[in-house]
N, C-alpha and C positions, 0 to 999 in steps of 0.2 A: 258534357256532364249532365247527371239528371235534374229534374227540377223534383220540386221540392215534395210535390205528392207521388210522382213517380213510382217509388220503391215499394211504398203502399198499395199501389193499383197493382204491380206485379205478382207483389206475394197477396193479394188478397184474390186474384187468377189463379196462382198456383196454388192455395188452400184451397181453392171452389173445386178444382180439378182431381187430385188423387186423397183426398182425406175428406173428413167429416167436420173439421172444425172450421166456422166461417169466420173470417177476418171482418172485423168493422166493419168503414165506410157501407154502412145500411142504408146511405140515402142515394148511391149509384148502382146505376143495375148493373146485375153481374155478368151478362154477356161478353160485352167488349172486353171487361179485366181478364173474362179467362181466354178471349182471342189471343190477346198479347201473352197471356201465356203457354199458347200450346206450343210453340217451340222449343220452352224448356221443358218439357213434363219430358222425364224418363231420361235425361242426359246425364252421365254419371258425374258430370264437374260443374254440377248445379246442386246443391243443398238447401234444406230448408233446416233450418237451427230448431231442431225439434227441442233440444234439449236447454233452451234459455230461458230464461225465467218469462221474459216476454211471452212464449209460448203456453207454458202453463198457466200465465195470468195475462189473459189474452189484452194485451196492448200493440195496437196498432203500429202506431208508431215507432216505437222501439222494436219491434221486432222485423221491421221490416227494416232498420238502422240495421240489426243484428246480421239478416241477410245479408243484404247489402255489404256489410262493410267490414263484418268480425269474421266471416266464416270459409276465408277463403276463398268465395266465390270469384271469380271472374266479371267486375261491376261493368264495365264496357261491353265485353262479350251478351251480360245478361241486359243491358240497356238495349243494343243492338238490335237483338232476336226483338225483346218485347216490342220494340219500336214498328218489327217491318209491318205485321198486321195493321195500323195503324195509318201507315203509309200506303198499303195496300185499298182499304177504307178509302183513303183521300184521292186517290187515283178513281177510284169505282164511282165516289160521290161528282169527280167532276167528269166524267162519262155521262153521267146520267142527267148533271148539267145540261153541258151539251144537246142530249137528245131533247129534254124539256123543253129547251127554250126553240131547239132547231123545229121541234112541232108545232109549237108556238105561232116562231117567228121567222122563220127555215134556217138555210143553214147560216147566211149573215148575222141570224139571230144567235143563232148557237155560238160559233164563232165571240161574237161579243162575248154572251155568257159564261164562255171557257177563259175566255181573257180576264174578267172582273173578276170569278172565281181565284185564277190562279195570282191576283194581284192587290186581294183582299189581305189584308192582314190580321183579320182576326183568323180567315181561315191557312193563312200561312201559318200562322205561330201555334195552332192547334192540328196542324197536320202532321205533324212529328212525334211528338209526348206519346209517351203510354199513358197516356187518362184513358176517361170515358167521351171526354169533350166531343172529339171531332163523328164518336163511335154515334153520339146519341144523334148528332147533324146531320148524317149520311142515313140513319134508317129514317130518321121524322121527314126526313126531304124524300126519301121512297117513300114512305108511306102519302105524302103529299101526289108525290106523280100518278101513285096508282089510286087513291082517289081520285084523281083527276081524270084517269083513263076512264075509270069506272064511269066515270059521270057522262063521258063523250060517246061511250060505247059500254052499255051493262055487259058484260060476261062473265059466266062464271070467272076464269081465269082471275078477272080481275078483282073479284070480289075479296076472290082469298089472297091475291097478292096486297091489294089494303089491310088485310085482316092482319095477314102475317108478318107485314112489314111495320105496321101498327105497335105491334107483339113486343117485334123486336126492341 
């Protein structure tokens, strides 16, 4: 089942994506929300309740209740999809564990660090959710590595991968 901002993050992905009207949540950045939603943009058995009151009197929370829960949607199918992106994220972030720490400290290093990673709990319990949580973790940790790279070796490359991952 979703938790409780969930529904929020989705549809504020799927407003960021095919329409003009932005949803809330003003204090997360809109990246990640709309990863999680590009698997639904364009599927015919996915709705956005244009027509609710929520919608016209843009409240958050209710309309994304509305989604969710009044409009026939498919809430598993739509939790499902928004989730993979998310776990796709957490996959890449401990990849890159991995490599960090393997450069580090080689690969016993790495090793470790994929172990800690995958047996952290804050990072288990944020690897799933469609938030933003685990979205903002995995870029502030690239952008960490590629300063880091930057610093051991100047190149362009690496300049703009801090820059961009920074961004992110």
């Amino acid at each position: 089942s979703p938790t409780v901002d969930e529904p929020a993050h989705i549809v504020r992905g799927l407003s960021y994506l095919p329409s003009s009207w932005k949803i809330g949540l003003r204090r997360h950045p809109p990246l990640v929300n709309m990863l999680e939603a590009l698997l639904l943009v364009g599927r015919a058995d996915v709705v956005l309740p244009l027509d609710s009151e929520a919608w016209r009197n843009p409240e958050w929370v209710a309309f994304s209740d509305a989604f969710l829960w009044e409009t026939g949607n498919d809430a598993d199918l739509v939790i499902y999809l928004s989730r993979l992106p998310v776990i796709l994220l957490a996959a890449g972030l401990g990849l890159l564990v991995f490599r960090f720490a393997g450069e580090i400290a080689g690969p016993a290093g790495g090793l470790a660090a994929l172990l800690a990673f995958t047996l952290d709990p804050n990072l288990v319990a944020h690897s799933r959710p469609a938030t933003t949580d685990l979205g903002v973790t995995a870029f502030l940790f690239a952008a960490v590595y590629a300063w880091w790279r930057m610093a051991q070796k100047p190149r362009p490359r690496w300049i703009v991968a801090a820059g961009v991952t920074l961004g992110l």
